[in-house]
Structure formats: C-alpha cells, structure tokens
N, C-alpha and C positions, 0 to 999 in steps of 0.2 A: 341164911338159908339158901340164895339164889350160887354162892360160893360151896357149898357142903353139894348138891345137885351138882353142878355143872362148874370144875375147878377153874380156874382164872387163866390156867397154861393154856385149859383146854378150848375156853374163850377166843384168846391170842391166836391160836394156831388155825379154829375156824375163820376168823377174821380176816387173818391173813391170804389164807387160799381162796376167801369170798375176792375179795383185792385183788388178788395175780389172776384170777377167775374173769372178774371185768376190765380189768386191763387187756388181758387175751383179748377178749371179745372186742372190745375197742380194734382193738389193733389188726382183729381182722375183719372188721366193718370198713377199717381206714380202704385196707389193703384191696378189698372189697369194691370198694368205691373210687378207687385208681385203677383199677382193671374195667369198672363200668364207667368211665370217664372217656377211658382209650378208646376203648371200644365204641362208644359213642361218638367222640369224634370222628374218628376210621370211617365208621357207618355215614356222619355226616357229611364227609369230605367225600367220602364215593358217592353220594346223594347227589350231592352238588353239582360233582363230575358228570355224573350221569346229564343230572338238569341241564347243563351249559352244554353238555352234547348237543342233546335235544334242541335246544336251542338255537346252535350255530349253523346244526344239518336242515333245520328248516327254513334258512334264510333263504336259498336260493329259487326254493317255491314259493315263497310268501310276498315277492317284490315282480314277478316277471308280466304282469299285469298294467305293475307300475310303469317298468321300465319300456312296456310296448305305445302307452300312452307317451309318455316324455318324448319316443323316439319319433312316432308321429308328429308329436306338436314342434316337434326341432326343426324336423325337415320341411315347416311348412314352414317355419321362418329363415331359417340359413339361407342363405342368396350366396354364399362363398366354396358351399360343397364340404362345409367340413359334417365329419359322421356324426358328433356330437358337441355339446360345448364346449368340452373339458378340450378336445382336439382344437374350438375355436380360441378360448381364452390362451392356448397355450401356442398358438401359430401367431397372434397378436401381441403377446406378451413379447416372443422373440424378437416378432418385429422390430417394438418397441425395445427391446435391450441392443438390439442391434446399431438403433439408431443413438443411446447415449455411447456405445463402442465407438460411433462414427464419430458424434460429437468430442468426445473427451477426446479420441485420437487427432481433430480436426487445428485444434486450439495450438496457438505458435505466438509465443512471444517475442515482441518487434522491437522492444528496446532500444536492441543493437546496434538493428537497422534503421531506425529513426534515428540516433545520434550520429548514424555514418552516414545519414543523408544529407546530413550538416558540414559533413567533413570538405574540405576544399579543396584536399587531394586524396577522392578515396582509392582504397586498395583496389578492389573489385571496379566495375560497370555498376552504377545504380539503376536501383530494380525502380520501376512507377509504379508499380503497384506490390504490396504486400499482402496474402492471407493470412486474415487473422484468427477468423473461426468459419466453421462451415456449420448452416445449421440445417441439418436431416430434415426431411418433411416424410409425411406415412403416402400420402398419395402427391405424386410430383418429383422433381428434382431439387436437390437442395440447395439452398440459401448460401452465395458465398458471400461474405464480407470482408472486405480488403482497406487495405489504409495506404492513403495516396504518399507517396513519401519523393514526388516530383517537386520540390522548394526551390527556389530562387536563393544564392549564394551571399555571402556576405560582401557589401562592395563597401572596400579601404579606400577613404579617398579623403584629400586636405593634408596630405603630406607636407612638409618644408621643402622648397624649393631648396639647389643647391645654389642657386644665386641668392638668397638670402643671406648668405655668409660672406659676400665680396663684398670689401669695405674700403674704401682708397681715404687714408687719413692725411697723403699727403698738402700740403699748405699752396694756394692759388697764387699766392704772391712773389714776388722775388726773394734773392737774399738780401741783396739792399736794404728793403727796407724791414727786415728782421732782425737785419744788424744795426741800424742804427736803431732801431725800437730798445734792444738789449740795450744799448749803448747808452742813449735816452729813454730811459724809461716814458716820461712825458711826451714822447711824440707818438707812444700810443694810446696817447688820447684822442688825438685827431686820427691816426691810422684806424684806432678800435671803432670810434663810429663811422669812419667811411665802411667799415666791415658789417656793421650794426645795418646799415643803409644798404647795403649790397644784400644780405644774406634776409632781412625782413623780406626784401621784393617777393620769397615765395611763400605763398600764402602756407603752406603745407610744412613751414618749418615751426619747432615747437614754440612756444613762446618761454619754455624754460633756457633754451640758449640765448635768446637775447637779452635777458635777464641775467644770463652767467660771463656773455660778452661784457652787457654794463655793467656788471659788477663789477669787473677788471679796472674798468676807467672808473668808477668811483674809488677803486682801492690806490689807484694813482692820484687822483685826484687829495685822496685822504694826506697821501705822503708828501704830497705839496704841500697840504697844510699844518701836517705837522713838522716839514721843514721850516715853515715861517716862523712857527709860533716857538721851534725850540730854537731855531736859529743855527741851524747844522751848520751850514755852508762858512757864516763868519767862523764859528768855533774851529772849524777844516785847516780855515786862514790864521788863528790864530797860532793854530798847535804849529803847521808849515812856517808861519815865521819865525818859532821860535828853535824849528831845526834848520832853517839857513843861521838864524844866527850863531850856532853851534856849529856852524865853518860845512853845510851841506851845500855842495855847485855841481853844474851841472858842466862835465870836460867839452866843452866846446868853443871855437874861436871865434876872432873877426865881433865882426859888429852883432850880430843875431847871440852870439854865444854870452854876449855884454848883457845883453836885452835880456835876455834869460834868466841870467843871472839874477837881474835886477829884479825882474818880478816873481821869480821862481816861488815866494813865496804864495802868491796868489793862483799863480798857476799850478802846482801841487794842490789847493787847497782844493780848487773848481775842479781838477781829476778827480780826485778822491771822492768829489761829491756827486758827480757825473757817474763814477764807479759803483758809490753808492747805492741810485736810484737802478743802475743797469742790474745789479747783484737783488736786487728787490724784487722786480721785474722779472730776472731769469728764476730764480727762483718758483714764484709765483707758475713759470712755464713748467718746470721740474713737475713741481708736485701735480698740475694735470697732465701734465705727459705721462705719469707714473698709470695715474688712475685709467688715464685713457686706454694703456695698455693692459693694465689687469681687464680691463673688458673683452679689450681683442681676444687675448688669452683664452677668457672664457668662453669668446663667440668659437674659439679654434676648438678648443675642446668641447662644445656642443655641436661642429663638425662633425668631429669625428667619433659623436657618440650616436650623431642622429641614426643611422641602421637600425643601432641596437636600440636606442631607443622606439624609435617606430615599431620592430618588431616585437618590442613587449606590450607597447598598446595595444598592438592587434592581436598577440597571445592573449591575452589578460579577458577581451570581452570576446575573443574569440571561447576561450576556458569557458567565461560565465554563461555563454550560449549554450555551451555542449554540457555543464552544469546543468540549467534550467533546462535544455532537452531531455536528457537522463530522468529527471524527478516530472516532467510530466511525460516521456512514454513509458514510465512507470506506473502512470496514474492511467495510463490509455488501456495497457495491460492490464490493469486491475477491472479497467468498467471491461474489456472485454471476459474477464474471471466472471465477475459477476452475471453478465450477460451467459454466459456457459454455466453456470450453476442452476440460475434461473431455468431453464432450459431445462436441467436436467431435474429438477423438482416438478418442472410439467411433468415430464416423461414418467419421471415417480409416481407422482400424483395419479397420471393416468392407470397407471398399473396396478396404483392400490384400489383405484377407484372399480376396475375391472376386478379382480380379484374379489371387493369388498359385496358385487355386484352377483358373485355365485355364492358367498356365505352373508347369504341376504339377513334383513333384520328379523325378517317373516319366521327362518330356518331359526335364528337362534331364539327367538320368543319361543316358537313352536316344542325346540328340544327342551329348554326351560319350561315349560308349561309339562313335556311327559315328564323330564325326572323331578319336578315339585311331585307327578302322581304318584309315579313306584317310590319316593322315598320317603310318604306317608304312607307304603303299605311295611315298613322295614322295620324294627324291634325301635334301629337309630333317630328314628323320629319322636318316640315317647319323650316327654318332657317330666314322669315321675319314675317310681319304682316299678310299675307294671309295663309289660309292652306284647306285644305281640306272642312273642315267643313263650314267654311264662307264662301270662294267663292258658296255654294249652294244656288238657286233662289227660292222662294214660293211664294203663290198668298198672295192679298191684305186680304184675309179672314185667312190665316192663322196668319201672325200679328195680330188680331186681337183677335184668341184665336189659340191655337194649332191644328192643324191638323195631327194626327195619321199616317193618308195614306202620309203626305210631309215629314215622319222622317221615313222613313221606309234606310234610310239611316245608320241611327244609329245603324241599327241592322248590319248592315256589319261593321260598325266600331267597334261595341261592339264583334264581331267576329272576326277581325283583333286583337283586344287588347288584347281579352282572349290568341290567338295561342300567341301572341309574347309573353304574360306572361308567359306561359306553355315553351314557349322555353327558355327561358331568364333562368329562375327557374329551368328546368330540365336539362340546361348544367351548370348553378353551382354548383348545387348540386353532379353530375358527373365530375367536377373537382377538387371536394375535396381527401381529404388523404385517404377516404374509401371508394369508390363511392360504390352507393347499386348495386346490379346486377338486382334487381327486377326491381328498378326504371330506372337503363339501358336498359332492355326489354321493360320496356311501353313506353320509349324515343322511343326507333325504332319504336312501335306500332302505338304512336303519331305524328310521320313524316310521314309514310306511309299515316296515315288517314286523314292529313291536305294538304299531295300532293294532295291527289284524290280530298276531299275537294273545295279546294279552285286553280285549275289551273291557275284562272287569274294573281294570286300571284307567286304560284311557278313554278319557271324554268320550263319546258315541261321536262328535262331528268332526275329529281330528282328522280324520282320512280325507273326509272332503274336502277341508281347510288343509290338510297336505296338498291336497291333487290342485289346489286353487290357487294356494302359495307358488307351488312347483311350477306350474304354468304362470304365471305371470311372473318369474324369475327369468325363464325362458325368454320373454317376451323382452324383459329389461336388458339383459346380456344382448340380444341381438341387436334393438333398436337403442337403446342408450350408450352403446358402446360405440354404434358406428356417428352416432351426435359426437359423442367424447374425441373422437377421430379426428373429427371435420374439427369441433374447437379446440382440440390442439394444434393442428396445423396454421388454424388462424392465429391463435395467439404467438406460436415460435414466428410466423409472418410476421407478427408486430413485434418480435422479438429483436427478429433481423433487423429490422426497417430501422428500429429506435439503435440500434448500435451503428447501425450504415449512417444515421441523420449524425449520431457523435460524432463518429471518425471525419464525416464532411465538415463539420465546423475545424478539423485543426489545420485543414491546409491554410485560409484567413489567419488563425491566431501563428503559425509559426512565421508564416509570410511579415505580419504586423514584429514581431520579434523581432525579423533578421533584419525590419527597416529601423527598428530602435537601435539596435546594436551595430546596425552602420551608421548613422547619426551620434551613435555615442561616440563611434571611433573617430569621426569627422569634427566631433566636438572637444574631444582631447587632443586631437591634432591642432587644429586650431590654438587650444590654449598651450600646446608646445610653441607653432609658431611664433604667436604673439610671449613667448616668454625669447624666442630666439631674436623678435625682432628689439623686443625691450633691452634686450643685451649691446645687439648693435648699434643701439638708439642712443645707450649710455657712453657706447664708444665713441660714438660720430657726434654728440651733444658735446664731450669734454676736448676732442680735436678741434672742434668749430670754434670751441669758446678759447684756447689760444692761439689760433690760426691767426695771423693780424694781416 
C-alpha cells in the first residue's frame, strides 16, 4: 500500500536531497562558525591591545607618589651624594670591579726569580725584594706583598788538597844493604825488624804495615824452614858435585885457582842456594812493587780527575737545590693563586651581596604573593572543566556573530595575564646570579602601580607593605653596604697579612736548605778525600812494607 501511494524511486530521490539538504547546512554552520571564531579572536586580540594600552599609559601616573617618597627617604640616607641607589650600587660595584681589575692585573709569578736567586752566577743584579700580589682596599692604599728573594749562597768547601797526591815512595836506606838483603834474603830478617822498630816509633802509622813488614820476616823465616826440613842446600851440593865430576873447573891458576877447583863443588852449591833465597826474596819485592804502583797509578789518575770531579759534586746538589727551589716556588705561586682567588670571591661575594641587597627577599615574596593573586583570577588557574571564561553568559545574537560590548571581559583577563606575566618574569629575572638593580627598581615601580591598579586583586595592605618593604630596602643598601665595605677591607687586611706571614717563613726554610746542601757538598767531599787518601794509604802501606 505504502509502495502503490508513494513509489520507492520516489522515496530514494526525497531521501536523498533531505541528505545533500543537511549536509549543506552543516557545512555552512562549519563555515559559519570559522568566520565567527576569526572574528572573535580579531575582537579579542584588539580587546587586549586596547587593555594592555591602558595599562602601560597609566603606569607613569600611578607610581609618582611612590617614586617622591623613595626619593626623599634616599636622600636622607645617602652620605656619598649619589641621586639614587641604582646610581649608588652601581658607583660601588665599579668600584669593586675595578679593584678585582687591579688585583688580577697585580699577580706576578716568582718562580724564576726565586730559582735565580739561588743562582751563583746570575745573569741580571738580584732584586731583594719581589711583588707578588697587590691587594686593592675600597678605602686606603693597597696592600703589597712581596717575597724576600735576599739568600745567602751556597758555600763549597772540604775540597782535596792538591798535596794530598804527593807521595815519595822512595826507600830511606842505602843500596848496600838492599843489595845484600836481595842477595841474602835472611839478612832481612834482622834488616826487616830494625825497619819494624823504626817505622812503629810513630804512633800514627797503621798497624796493617807492620803486620805486612812482619809478614815478610815470617815468609823468610818460613823458607829457612823449609830449607832445613827439605834439605835444599845438601841436595845443591850434591847435584854441583856431580857436575864437577863430569870434568866442570873453573879456568883459573896458581894456588887459589887449585883451591877452587877443589871445592868447587861446595861452592856452586852454597851460590845457588844463596841465589836461591835472593830470587825468593826479590820476587817477593816484584810483586809489591807492582801493587804498590798500580796505586800510584790510581792516586795519579784521581789527580787528575779531581776538577772534574769536584765539579760534578757541586753541579749535582747544586741541580738538587735549583730542583727543590723550582717545586717549592711553585708551591709559593700557588698559595699566592689562592690568596688572589680568595680575594676575588670577597670582591664577588660583595657584589652579589649588594646586588642581592636591592632585589631584596621582601620584593620577591611581595611579587610572588601579587602574581599568586592575578593568576587565580586567570581561566589558567581552574583545576577542572569550568573556569572563568566559560562559565560567562551572552545573548542569542552574540552566538550568532560576536559582540564587542559581551567580551569586554577579555580585556580584564588580558590585564590579569600581562600583570602576572610582568611578575612571573620580573622575579626571575631578579633571582638569578646578577639581578639588575635597574630592573629591581621597576619591579618596585610595577607592584606599586598594579596595587593601585587593580585593588580587586590585590591584598588591601600591599601598598603599605610595599612603601614599608621599599624603605627599609633603602635603609639596608645604604647602612649594610657601607658595614660590607669596612668587612671587606678587614678581611683582604687579613688576607694580606696571612700571605706576608707565608712568604716570611721562606727566607729561614731556603737559608736551612742552602746550609744542608753545603754540608752535603762538604760531606761528599770529604768521603772523595778520604777515598783519595785510602788510595795513597794503600800505595804508601805496600812501599813501606818492602822498603828494608
């Protein structure tokens, strides 16, 4: 029935155009609705403009109350003439940068000069005194401190004498009786202790020579005994008789040349045994003669090394001096670094503290306590779905396109947002490491003019507590700064003094130095000597002990 009335095509086709019908209309509600978007922002954004006009053109009327009160309470504390603070913090500050200029230019590393004060031949005139840092004062003349670099020299002394080396090993005795000693060996047995008895009388001779003299007679003594016990002298005799009997004579006449003959045997035998003990005996001389002169030898060539010798002693602890000088006026250097750092962290110190003294704690509590207010009057502050902005009502025409006079709202919110931006930004900027002082004075300027401003916002007693803060800010920059003054110049005072008290202690410790390391040169001298005199001792102990 519902198909015979009204065909199914004809269905379709209404259908259809109901469709392309509200799709239209969508589409120009969208289109609608981006034209009343633009448009509302437009409106907003010139809302705003307007507002923050308003705003910035009434700054200069809304603070000149303030800034007559300030100007009075300044110039009843300024004692120095300056027009305002911002002029005093910043005539103080340069001060104070002036004087880390001075200091840091001041600073001179003495290293160079403290190891050339050591030097024995220096290039230059040495200076007595050196500057090492100057320390600036704010009121007064500044601080020098100097490093005494007047030392006392290294003194070489205990050198070897060059008579050390003269040695006379010639023999006191004649030839005679060195020749018949070679000859007879046994008859230095009585020669060797009358020598033994001579050469003891001085007390000062060692007792290893006399020991090496009696040696000698014991070693002759020995070949006596072992002449008896092997019986040399007969076996001499026997061998000799049995070359005469093998027709050996001796070409000589007359009666003596008879005699000779006859005993020739005997007589050859007592030569040869006579030869014997002399050939034992020289011997015996030989080999300390040898040793005796490898001594000389030695003593000659520690002659003639002694210069070079000595002179590398004294290079060597002279080195280890200018060594150990080097690594502590390195370390002298350093404490005066440190003492210049120090220094310059007062200076710091002070400046931040000045600085820290016009973006007081008072100012940033204060700017914090207004932008906590406007930024609970801001959409940004709601913590759900509604906020400021949307709970607002408008008529049926203003949906429809914007109305001007229904956002007039905006301009107090655009007003709200600028102050809390202005505070947000101007207490961070005053909590950094060098807050401006400039920008600290217009913080104040900008609280003042945003209390008066906007009362609805702020606190009713802010202004007061501004004008209360702002004067006893006042009060601290003038009289806390000039205390900071005075206790800086005390402490760089003790700054100095404790670096001056160091540098006095080094002239004692290098003085104590230079007596060590001439005591040490004095003390390896000495054991050169006594190595020179051990040499000669060994030459003149093996002379004496075959000297007969």
């Amino acid at each position: 029935m519902l198909e015979g009335a009204f065909p199914m095509g004809t269905l379709a086709t209404v259908f259809v155009a109901v469709f392309y019908g509200v799709m239209l209309l969508s589409l120009l509600y969208f289109i609608h609705k981006v034209m009343w978007f633009l448009r509302f922002r437009r409106l907003q954004a010139t809302l705003a403009t307007n507002a923050l006009d308003k705003l910035t053109g009434r700054a200069e009327t809304t603070v000149v109350r303030f800034e007559q009160g300030a100007d009075v309470s300044w110039s009843e504390l300024a004692q120095q003439g300056d027009r305002s603070p911002i002029d005093y913090v910043k005539r103080i500050e340069g001060r104070l940068q002036s004087m880390m200029e001075e200091l840091t230019a001041s600073r001179h590393a003495r290293v160079d000069d403290f190891v050339a004060s050591l030097d024995e031949n220096p290039a230059t005139p040495r200076e007595r005194q050196a500057l090492v840092l100057q320390v600036p004062r704010v009121a007064g003349p500044p601080r020098e401190v100097c490093l005494d670099l007047q030392f006392p020299q290294v003194v070489v002394a205990g050198e070897p004498n060059e008579t050390l080396f003269n040695l006379e090993v010639r023999s006191r005795y004649g030839v005679a009786p060195r020749l018949f000693a070679f000859v007879l060996g046994a008859a230095d047995v009585v020669y060797g202790s009358r020598h033994v008895m001579r050469i003891s009388q001085n007390a000062s001779v060692p007792v290893a020579v006399l020991m090496r003299r009696l040696g000698l007679v014991v070693i002759v003594l020995l070949a006596l005994i072992g002449d008896f016990t092997f019986s040399v002298r007969p076996r001499l005799v026997t061998w000799a008789s049995r070359e005469v009997a093998r027709g050996l004579r001796v070409p000589l006449g007359g009666a003596l040349g008879a005699w000779v003959n006859d005993h020739l045997a005997t007589i050859v035998g007592l030569s040869l045994w006579l030869l014997l003990y002399g050939a034992f005996y020289l011997s015996i001389y030989v080999v300390l003669f040898v040793r005796s002169h490898r001594n000389l030898r030695e003593l000659r060539a520690m002659e003639l090394d002694r210069p070079r010798v000595t002179a590398d002693i004294e290079a060597r602890h002279r080195n280890q001096l200018v060594a150990w000088a080097r690594e502590y006026g390195a370390s002298l250097d350093e404490a005066t670094n440190v003492a210049c750092k120090q220094a310059l962290l007062l200076l710091q110190r002070t400046v931040h503290r000045l600085r820290r003294r016009i973006a007081s704690r008072a100012l940033l509590a204060q700017c914090d306590r207004m932008a906590a207010a406007f930024f609970a009057r801001l959409p940004e502050s709601s913590k759900g779905l509604r906020d400021v902005a949307t709970e607002q009502r408008h008529s049926r025409l203003h949906y429809l396109w914007p109305q001007a006079k229904e956002m007039q709202y905006h301009v107090q919110l655009a007003q709200y947002r600028e102050a809390f931006h202005q505070l947000e930004a101007g207490g961070q900027r005053l909590r950094g490491r060098r807050p401006d002082p400039v920008q600290a004075e217009d913080t104040w300027r900008n609280l003042v003019r945003l209390a008066r401003m906007f009362p609805e916002v702020v606190p009713a007693d802010a202004l007061d507590e501004l004008s209360t803060a702002h004067a006893r800010m006042l009060e601290a920059v003038a009289a806390d700064t000039e205390r900071d003054l005075a206790d800086l110049d005390r402490r760089l005072d003790e700054l100095a003094h404790g670096l001056t008290e160091t540098l006095a202690s080094v002239t004692p410790v290098v003085e104590s130095m230079v007596d060590l390391t001439s005591e040490a040169i004095r003390e390896e001298m000495s054991e050169y000597t006594s190595e020179i005199l051990r040499v000669r001792e060994l030459a003149r102990v093996e002379a004496m002990a075959f000297e007969i």
